[in-house]
C-alpha positions as CSV (number, residue, x, y, z in Angstrom):
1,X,-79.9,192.1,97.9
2,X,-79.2,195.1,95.9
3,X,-81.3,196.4,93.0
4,X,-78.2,196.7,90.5
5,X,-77.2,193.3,91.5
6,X,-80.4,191.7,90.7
7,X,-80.0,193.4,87.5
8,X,-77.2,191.4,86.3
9,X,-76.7,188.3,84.4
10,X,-74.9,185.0,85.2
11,X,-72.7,186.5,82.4
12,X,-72.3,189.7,84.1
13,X,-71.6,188.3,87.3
14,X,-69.0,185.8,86.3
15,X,-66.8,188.4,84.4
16,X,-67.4,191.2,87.5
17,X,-66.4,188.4,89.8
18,X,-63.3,187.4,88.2
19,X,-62.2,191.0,88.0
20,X,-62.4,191.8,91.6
21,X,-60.4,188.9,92.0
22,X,-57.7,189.7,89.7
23,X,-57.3,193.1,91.5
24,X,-55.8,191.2,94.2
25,X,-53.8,188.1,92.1
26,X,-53.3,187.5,88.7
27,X,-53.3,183.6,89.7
28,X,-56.8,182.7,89.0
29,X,-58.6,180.0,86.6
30,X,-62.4,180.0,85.4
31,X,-64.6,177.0,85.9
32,X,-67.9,176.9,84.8
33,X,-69.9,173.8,86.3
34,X,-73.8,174.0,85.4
35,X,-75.6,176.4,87.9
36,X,-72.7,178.0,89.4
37,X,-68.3,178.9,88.2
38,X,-65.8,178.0,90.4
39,X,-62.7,180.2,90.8
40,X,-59.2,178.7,91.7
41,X,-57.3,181.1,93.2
42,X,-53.7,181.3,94.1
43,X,-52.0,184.4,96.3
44,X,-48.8,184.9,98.6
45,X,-49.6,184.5,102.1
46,X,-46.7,184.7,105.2
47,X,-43.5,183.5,104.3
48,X,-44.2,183.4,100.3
49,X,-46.6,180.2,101.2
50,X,-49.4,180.0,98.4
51,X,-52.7,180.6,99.2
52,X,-54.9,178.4,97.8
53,X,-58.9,178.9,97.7
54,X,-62.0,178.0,95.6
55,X,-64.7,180.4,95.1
56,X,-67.9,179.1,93.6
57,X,-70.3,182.3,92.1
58,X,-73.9,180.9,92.8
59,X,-76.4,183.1,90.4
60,X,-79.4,182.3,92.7
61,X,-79.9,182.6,96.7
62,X,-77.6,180.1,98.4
63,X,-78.7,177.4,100.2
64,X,-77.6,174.9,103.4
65,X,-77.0,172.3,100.6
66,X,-75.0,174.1,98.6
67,X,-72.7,175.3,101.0
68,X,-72.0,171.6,102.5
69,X,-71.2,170.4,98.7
70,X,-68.8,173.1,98.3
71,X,-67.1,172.7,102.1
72,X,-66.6,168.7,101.3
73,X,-64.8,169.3,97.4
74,X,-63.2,172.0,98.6
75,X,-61.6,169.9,101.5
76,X,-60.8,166.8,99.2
77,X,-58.4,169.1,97.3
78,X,-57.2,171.1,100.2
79,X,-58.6,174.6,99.5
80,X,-60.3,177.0,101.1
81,X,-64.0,178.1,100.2
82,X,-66.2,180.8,99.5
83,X,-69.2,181.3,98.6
84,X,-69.8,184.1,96.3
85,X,-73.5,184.8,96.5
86,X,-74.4,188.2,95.3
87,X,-78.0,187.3,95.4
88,X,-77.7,186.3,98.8
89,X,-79.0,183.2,101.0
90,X,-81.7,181.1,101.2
91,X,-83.8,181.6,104.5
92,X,-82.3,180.1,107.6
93,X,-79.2,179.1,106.0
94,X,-76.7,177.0,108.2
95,X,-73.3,178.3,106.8
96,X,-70.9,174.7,107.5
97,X,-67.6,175.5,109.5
98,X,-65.0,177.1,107.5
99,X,-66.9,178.3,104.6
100,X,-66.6,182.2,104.1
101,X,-69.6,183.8,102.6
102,X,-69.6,187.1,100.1
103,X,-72.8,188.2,100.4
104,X,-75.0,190.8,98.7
105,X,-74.1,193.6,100.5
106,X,-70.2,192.4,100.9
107,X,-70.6,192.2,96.7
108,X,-72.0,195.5,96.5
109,X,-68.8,196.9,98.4
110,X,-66.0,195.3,96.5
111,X,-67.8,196.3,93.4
112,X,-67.9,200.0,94.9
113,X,-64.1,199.9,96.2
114,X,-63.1,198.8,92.9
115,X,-60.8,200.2,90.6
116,X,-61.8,198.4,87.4
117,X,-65.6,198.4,88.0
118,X,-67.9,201.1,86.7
119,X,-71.3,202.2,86.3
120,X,-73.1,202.1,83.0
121,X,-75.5,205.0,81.7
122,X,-78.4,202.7,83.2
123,X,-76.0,202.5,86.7
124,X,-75.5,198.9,86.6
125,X,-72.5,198.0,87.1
126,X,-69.9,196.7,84.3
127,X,-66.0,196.8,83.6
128,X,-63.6,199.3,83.0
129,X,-62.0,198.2,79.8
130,X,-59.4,200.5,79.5
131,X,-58.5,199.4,83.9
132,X,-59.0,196.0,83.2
133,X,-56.4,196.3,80.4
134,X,-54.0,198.7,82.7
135,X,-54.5,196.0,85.1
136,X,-53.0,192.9,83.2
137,X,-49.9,195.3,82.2
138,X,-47.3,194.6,84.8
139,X,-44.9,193.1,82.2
140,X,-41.5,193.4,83.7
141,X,-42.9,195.2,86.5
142,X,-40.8,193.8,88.6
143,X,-39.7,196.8,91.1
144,X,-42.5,199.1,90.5
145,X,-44.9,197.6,93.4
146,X,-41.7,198.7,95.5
147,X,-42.3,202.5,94.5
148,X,-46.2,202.0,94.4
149,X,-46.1,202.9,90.7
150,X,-48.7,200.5,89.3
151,X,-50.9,201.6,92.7
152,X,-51.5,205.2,90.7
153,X,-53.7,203.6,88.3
154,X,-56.3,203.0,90.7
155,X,-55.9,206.0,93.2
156,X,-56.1,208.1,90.5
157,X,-59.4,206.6,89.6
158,X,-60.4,207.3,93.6
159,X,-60.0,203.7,94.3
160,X,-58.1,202.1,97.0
161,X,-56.4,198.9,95.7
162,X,-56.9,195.4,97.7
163,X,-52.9,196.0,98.9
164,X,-53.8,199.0,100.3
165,X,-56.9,198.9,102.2
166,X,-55.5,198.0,105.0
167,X,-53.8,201.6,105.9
168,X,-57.5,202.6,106.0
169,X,-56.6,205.6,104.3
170,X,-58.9,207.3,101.4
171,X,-57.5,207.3,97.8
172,X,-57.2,211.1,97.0
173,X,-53.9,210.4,100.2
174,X,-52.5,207.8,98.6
175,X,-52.5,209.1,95.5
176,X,-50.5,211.8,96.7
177,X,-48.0,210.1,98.8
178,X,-47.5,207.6,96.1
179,X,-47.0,210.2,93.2
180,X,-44.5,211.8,95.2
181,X,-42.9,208.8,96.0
182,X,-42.4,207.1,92.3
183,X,-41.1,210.7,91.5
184,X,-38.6,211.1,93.7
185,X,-37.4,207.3,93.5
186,X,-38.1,206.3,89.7
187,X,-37.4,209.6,88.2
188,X,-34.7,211.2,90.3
189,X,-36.6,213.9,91.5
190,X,-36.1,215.9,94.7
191,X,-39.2,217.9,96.4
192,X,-41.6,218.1,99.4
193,X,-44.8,216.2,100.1
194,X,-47.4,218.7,101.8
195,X,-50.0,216.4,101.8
196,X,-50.6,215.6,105.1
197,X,-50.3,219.2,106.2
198,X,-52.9,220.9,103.9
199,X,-55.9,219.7,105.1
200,X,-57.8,222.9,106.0
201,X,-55.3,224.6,103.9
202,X,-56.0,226.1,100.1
203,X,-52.6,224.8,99.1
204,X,-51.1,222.5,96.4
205,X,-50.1,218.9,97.3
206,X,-46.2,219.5,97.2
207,X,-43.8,220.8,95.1
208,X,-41.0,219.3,92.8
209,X,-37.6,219.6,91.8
210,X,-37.1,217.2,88.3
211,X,-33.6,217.1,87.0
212,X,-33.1,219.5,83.9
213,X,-36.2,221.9,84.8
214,X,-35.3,225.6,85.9
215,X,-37.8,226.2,87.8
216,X,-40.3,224.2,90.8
217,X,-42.9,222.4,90.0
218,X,-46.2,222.7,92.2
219,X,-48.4,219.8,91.9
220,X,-51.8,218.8,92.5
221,X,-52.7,215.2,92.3
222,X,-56.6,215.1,91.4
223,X,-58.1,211.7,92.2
224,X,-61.4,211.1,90.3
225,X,-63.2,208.1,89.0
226,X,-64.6,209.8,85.8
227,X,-61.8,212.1,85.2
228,X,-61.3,216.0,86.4
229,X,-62.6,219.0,85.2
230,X,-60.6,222.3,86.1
231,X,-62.9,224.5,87.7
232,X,-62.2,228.1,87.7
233,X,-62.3,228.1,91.9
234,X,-59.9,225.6,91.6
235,X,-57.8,228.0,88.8
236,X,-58.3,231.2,91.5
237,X,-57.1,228.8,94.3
238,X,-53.7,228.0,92.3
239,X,-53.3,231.8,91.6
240,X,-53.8,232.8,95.5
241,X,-51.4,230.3,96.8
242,X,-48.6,231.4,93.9
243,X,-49.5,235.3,95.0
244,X,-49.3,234.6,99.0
245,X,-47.5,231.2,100.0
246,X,-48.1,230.1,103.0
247,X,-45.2,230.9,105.3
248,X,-42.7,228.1,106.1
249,X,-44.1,226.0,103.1
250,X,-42.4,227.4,100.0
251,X,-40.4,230.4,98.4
252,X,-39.9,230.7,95.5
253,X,-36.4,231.6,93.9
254,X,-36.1,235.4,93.2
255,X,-37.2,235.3,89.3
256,X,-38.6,232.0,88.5
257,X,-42.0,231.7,88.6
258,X,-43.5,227.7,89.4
259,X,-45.6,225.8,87.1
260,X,-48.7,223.7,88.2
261,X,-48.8,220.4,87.4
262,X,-52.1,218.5,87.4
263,X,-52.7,215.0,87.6
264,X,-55.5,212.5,87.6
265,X,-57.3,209.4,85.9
266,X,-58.0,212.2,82.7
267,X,-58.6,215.7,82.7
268,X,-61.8,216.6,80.7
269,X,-60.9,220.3,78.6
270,X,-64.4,222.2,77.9
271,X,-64.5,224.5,74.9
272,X,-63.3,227.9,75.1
273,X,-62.6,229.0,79.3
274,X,-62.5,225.4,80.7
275,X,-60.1,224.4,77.7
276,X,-56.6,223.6,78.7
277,X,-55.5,226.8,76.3
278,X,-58.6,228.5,78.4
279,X,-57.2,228.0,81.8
280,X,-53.4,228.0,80.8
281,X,-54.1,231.9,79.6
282,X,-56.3,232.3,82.7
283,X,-53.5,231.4,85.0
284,X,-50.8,233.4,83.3
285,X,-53.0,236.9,83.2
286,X,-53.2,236.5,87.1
287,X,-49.9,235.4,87.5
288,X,-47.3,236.7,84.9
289,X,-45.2,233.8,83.9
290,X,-46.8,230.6,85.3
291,X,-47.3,227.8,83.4
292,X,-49.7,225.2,83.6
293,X,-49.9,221.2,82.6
294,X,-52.2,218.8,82.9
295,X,-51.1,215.0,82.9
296,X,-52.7,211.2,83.2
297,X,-51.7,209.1,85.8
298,X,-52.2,206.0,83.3
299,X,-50.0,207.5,80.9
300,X,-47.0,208.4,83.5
301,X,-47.4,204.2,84.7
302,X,-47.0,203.5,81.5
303,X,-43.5,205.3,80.9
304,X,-42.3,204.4,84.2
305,X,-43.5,200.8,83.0
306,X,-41.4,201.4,80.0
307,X,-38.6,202.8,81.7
308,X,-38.1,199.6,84.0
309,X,-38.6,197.0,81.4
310,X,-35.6,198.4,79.8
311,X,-33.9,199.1,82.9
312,X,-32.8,202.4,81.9
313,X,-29.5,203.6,84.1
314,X,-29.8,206.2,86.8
315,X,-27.9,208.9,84.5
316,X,-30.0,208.5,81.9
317,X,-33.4,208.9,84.1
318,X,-31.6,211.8,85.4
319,X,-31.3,212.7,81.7
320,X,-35.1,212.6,81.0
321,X,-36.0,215.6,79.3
322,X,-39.3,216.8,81.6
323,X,-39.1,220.2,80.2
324,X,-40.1,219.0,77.1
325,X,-42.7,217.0,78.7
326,X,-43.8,219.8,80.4
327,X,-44.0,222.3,77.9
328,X,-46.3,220.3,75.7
329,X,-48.8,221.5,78.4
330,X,-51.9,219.2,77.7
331,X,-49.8,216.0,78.1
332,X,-50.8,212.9,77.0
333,X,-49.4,209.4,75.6
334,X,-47.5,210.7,71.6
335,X,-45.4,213.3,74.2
336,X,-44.3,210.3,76.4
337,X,-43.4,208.2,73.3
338,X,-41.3,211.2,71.9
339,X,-39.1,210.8,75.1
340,X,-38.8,207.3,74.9
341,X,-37.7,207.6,71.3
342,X,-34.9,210.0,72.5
343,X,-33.6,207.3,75.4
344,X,-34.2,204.6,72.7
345,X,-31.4,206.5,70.7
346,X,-28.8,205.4,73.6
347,X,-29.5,201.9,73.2
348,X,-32.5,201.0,74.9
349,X,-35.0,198.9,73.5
350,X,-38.8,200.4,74.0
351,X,-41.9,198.4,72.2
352,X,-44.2,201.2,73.5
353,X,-42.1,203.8,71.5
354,X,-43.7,203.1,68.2
């Protein structure tokens, strides 16, 4: 049993519990009963056949009796069950056949892998409000699991979510591969992914080509739970790789100089140097003409999100005016809501717009 868990309150637990749950369906009802809350859950298993389990969040150490109560309702209504108990078992428990146990230490991971649960300034752990609230907006989402749009939330937060876990691969990857990937197929972009060849390498994750943008875009796809601050050794790394590219990787056309884009959960700007102004004039002493922007994974889910519920034509993604996006530099949600208030103009209805 963990410290931090011990720490918590029914309360605490119940809400933390139904949260790691909801990262993996949004199918699940809340039952207090006394002592413990039961959780009816619902997923997709093989063939689109539901899923049906019951997990029962004990606030105390579990014991033998416990578990055979839960095995025999669960059975009488045909679900499967779990026993949630983040304050472990009882001594010498005899865990029935077919009951699944979380305990402590199982907890302790899930709340560590997951993308909507923090640590407060005491280090317990709590919820992300503004993740859980990303979390419940998938309205109309209904192709973006395809392009692993909604997945950047979380990877951009270092987290792995649930549907990816299995690939056994660490965020900061994904992040990458899945960036590249909503660009290139949501947003008509055309590029290269480098990710999987830089390790070892001081070089950028890819580059990009977006429609109505002169010149490349170089990006660099920062996965951090807390946010990313722009170092200066990250700054000089940017500026070496623009100065020598490494052969076979890039060139760039004869006069255009590439911006760097930068994204992540949020990107912190310090005063003066470590400001976005700081390292944009930084960057463009060293190299003559680049440009920097920094952007927010959250906010470019909740464009694409936009962008799908209102099922905006091919042409007119093609027509989306990234320069503009770009050029505002520090990027966040208002610049987004300018373009949408542009496409909204050719007919397309956007409630985020406003």
């Amino acid at each position: 049993m963990t410290s931090r868990l011990a720490e918590l309150s029914m309360k605490d637990l119940r809400q933390i519990t139904h949260v790691l749950l909801l990262e993996w369906t949004s199918s699940v009802s809340v039952s207090p009963r006394g002592a413990f809350v039961d959780f009816g859950v619902t997923s997709l298993s093989a063939l689109g056949l539901h899923h049906k389990q019951r997990f029962r969040l004990f606030p105390h150490p579990v014991t033998t009796l416990e578990l055979g109560q839960l095995q025999k309702e669960a059975a009488v209504i045909g679900l499967d069950p779990i026993a949630v108990a983040p304050l472990g078992l009882e001594k010498a428990v005899v865990v029935p056949p077919g009951v699944t146990t979380i305990d402590a230490e199982t907890f302790d991971r899930l709340c560590q892998e997951s993308g909507v649960i923090i640590h407060d300034e005491q280090g317990r752990y709590c919820i992300d409000r503004a993740a859980l609230r990303e979390l419940k907006d998938q309205a109309d989402a209904r192709f973006s699991f395809v392009n692993g749009l909604l997945w950047l939330r979380p990877l951009s937060r270092n987290r792995v979510p649930p549907a990816l876990r299995w690939t056994g691969r660490p965020a900061h990857e994904l992040f990458e591969r899945y960036f590249f990937l909503t660009m290139t197929t949501m947003f008509r972009a055309s590029g290269s992914s480098w990710g999987s060849k830089k390790r070892g390498k001081a070089i950028p994750d890819g580059m990009l080509s977006l429609p109505k943008v002169g010149m490349p875009v170089l990006y660099d796809c920062k996965a951090a739970n807390n946010g990313y601050d722009m170092t200066y050794r990250d700054l000089t790394g940017f500026v070496d790789y623009l100065r020598h590219p490494t052969e076979g990787e890039w060139n760039a056309p004869t006069g255009d100089v590439p911006r760097f884009l930068i994204i992540s959960s949020e990107i912190h700007g310090g005063t003066r140097e470590a400001s976005f102004r700081g390292r944009h004039r930084a960057l463009e002493q060293k190299v003559p003409g680049a440009k920097l922007t920094w952007m927010r994974a959250p906010d470019l889910v909740r464009f694409g999100l936009a962008i799908e519920a209102a099922e905006v034509a091919p042409a007119h993604r093609e027509g989306i005016s990234w320069a503009s996006l770009l050029d505002a530099g520090d990027v966040h949600w208002d610049i987004f809501q300018v373009e949408l208030r542009r496409l909204a103009k050719l007919g397309y209805t956007f409630p985020e717009a406003s």
